[in-house]
Every structure is written in C-alpha cells, then in structure tokens.
VOBA-1610 file (N, C-alpha, C; in pm, whole numbers, padded with zeros to 5 digits, always signed):
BEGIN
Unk+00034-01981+02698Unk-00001-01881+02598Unk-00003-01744+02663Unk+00026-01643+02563Unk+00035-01516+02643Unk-00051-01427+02630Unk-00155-01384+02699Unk-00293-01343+02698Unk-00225-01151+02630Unk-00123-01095+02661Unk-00089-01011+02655Unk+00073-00945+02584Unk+00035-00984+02427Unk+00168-00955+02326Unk+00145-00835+02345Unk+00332-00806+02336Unk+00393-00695+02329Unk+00301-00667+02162Unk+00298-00537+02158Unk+00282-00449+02025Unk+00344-00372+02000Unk+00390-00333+01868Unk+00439-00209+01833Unk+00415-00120+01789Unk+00454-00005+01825Unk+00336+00099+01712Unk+00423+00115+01560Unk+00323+00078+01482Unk+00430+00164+01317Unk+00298+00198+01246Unk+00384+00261+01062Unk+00243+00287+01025Unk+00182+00228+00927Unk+00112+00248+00875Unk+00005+00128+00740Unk-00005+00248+00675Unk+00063+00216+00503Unk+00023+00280+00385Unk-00075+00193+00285Unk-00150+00258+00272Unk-00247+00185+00168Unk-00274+00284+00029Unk-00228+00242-00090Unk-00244+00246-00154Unk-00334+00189-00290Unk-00469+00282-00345Unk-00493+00235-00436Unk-00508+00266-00570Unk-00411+00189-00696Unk-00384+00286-00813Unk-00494+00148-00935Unk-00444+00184-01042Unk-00510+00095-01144Unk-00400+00036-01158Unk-00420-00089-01238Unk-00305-00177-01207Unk-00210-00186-01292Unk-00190-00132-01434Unk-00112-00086-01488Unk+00022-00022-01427Unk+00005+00064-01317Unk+00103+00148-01239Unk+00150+00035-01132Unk+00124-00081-01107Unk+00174-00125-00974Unk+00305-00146-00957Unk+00367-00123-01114Unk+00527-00164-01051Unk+00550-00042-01008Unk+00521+00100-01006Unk+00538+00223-00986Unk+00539+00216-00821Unk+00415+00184-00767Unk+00393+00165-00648Unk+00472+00043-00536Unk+00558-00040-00659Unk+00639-00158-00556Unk+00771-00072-00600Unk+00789-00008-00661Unk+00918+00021-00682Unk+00927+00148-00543Unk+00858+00196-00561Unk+00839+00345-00394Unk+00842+00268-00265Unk+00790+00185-00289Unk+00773+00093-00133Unk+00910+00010-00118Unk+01000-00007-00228Unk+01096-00057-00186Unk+01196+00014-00205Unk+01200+00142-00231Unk+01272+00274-00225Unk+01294+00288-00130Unk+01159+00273-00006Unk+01189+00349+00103Unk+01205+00219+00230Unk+01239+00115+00189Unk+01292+00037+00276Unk+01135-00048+00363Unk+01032-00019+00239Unk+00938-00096+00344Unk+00958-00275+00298Unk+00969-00322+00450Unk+00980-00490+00383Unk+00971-00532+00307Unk+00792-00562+00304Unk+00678-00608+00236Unk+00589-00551+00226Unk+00480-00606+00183Unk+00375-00578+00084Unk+00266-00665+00064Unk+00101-00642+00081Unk+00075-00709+00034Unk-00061-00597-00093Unk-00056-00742-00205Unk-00060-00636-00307Unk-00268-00708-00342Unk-00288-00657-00347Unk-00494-00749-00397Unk-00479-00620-00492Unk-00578-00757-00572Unk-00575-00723-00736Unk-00734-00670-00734Unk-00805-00678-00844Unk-00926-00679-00860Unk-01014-00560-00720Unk-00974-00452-00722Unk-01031-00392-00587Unk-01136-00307-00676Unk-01269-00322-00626Unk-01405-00271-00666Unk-01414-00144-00564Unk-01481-00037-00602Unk-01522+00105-00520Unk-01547+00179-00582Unk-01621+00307-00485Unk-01704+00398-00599Unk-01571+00545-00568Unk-01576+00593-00678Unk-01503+00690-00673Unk-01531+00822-00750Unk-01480+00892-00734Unk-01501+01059-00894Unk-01569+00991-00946Unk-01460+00908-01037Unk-01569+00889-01162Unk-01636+00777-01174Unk-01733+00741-01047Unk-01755+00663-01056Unk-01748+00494-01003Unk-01858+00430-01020Unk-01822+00256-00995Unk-01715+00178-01040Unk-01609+00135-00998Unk-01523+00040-01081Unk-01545-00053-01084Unk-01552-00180-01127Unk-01576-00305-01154Unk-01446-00385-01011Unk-01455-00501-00999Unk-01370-00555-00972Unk-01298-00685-01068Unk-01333-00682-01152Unk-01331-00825-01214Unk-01244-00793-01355Unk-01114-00854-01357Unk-01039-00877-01461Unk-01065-00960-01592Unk-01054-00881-01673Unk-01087-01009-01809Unk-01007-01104-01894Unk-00917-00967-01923Unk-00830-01020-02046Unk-00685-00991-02002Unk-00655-00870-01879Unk-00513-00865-01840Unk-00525-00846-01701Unk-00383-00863-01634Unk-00342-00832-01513Unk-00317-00667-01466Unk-00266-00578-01601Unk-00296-00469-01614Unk-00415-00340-01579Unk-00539-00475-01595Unk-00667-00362-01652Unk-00733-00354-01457Unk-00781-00306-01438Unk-00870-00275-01293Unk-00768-00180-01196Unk-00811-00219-01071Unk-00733-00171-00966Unk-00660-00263-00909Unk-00569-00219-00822Unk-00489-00272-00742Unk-00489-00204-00611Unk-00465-00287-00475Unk-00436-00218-00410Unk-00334-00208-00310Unk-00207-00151-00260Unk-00140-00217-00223Unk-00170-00176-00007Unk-00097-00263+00056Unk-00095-00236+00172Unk+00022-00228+00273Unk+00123-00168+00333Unk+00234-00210+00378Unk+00213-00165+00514Unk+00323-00210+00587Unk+00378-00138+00725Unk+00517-00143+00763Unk+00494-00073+00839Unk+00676-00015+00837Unk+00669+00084+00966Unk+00822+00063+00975Unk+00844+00182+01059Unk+00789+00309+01039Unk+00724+00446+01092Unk+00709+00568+01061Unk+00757+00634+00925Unk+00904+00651+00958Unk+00956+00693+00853Unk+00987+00640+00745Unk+00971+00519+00753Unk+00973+00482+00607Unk+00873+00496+00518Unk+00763+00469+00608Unk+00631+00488+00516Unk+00633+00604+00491Unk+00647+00724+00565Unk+00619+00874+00520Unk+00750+00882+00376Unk+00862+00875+00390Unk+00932+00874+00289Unk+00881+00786+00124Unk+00790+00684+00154Unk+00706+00605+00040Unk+00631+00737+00005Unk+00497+00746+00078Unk+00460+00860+00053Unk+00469+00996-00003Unk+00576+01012+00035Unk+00666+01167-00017Unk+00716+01142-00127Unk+00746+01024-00157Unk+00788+00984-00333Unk+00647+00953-00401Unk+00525+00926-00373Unk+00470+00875-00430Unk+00358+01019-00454Unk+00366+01109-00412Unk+00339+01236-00394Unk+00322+01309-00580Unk+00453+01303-00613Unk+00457+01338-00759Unk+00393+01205-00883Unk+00387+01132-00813Unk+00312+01048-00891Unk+00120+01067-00927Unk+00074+01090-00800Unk-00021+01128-00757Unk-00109+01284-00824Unk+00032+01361-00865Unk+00020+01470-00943Unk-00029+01427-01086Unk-00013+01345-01135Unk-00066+01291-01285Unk-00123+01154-01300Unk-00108+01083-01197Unk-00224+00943-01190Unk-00325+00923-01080Unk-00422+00889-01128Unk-00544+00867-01020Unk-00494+00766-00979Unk-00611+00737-00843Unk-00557+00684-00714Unk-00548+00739-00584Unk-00534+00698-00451Unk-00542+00716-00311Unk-00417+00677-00300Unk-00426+00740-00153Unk-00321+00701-00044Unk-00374+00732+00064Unk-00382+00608+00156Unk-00389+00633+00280Unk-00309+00631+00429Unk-00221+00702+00523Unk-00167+00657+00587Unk-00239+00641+00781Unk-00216+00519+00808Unk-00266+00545+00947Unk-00177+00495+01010Unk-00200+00501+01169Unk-00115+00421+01295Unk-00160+00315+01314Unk-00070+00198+01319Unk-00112+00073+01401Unk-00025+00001+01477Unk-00080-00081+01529Unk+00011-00164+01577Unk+00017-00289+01587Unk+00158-00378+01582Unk+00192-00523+01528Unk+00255-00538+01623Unk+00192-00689+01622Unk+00268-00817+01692Unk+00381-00867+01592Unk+00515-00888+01632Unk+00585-00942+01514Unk+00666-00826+01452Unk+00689-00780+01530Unk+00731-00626+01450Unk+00896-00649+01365Unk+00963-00755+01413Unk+01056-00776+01336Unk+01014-00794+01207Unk+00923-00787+01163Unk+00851-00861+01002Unk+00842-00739+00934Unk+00854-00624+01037Unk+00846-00479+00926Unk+00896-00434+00949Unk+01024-00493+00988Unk+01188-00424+00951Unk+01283-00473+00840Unk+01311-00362+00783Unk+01418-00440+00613Unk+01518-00406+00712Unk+01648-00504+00695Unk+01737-00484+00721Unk+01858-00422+00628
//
C-alpha cells in the first residue's frame, strides 16, 4: 500500500440554487467540460431570507439543491463565468476553492 498518493491540484465549484434551476446548473457544468457532478437534493441553511427547510414534499423541483464538481482550473472558472449571468436574476451561491485529488483522471472529460 502506498502511504504517499500522488495528488493533484484542481478546483471545486459548489454550487447552491433551488431546485427548480438545476438543469440550468448541469447544463453550465457540462458547457464547460466539467466531468461530473455530484448533485444533493434537499440542502437546509440559513440565508437573506432566511431558514430553508430541507425536506421535500410534493416535488423534486421545490427546496434546494446543491451541486459540487471538480475539474481542471479552467474549466471550473469558465462554469463560473457562465453561471455569472444567471446569478444576476436567481438566488443562490457559488463557491470556488483549491483542492486536491487522488484519481485525477476522474476530472478529466475527454
């Protein structure tokens, strides 16, 4: 076993919109060539306006969503930069940071 994996550096976009918009947010992420995705439903937090619930009732639509990716640098900043004008008329976050992965072939689209 190898006490010491190689890592890579790339970056983590996190996104969180209401869930109505999520095809908005898979359609940008695969605009900009990020792999994958992983997408959690039901995301509870306090925000502006307020407490959100986490708990869905009657649709897949209604609450938050949140999505999470990684990718090379530039791809994520290019997600971002599209998701920019979106951001201009729907609530929601974006967060981008540095990390780094083991496996880094897994967040490359070819």
């Amino acid at each position: 076993m190898n006490d010491n994996p190689t890592l890579s550096s790339m970056k983590k976009i996190e996104v969180v919109v209401h869930a109505a918009d999520h095809r908005l947010i898979e359609s940008a992420l695969a605009e900009a060539g990020i792999a994958g995705w992983t997408m959690i439903r039901d995301v509870a937090g306090m925000g502006h306006s307020g407490f959100h619930q986490g708990r869905t009732i009657f649709s897949d639509e209604t609450g938050l969503v949140m999505f999470v990716g990684v990718g090379p640098s530039e791809r994520v900043r290019q997600a971002a930069d599209t998701l920019r004008g979106f951001f201009a008329s729907h609530a929601g976050v974006l967060f981008l940071s540095d990390v780094e992965v083991m496996r880094s072939d897994y967040f490359r689209a070819d």
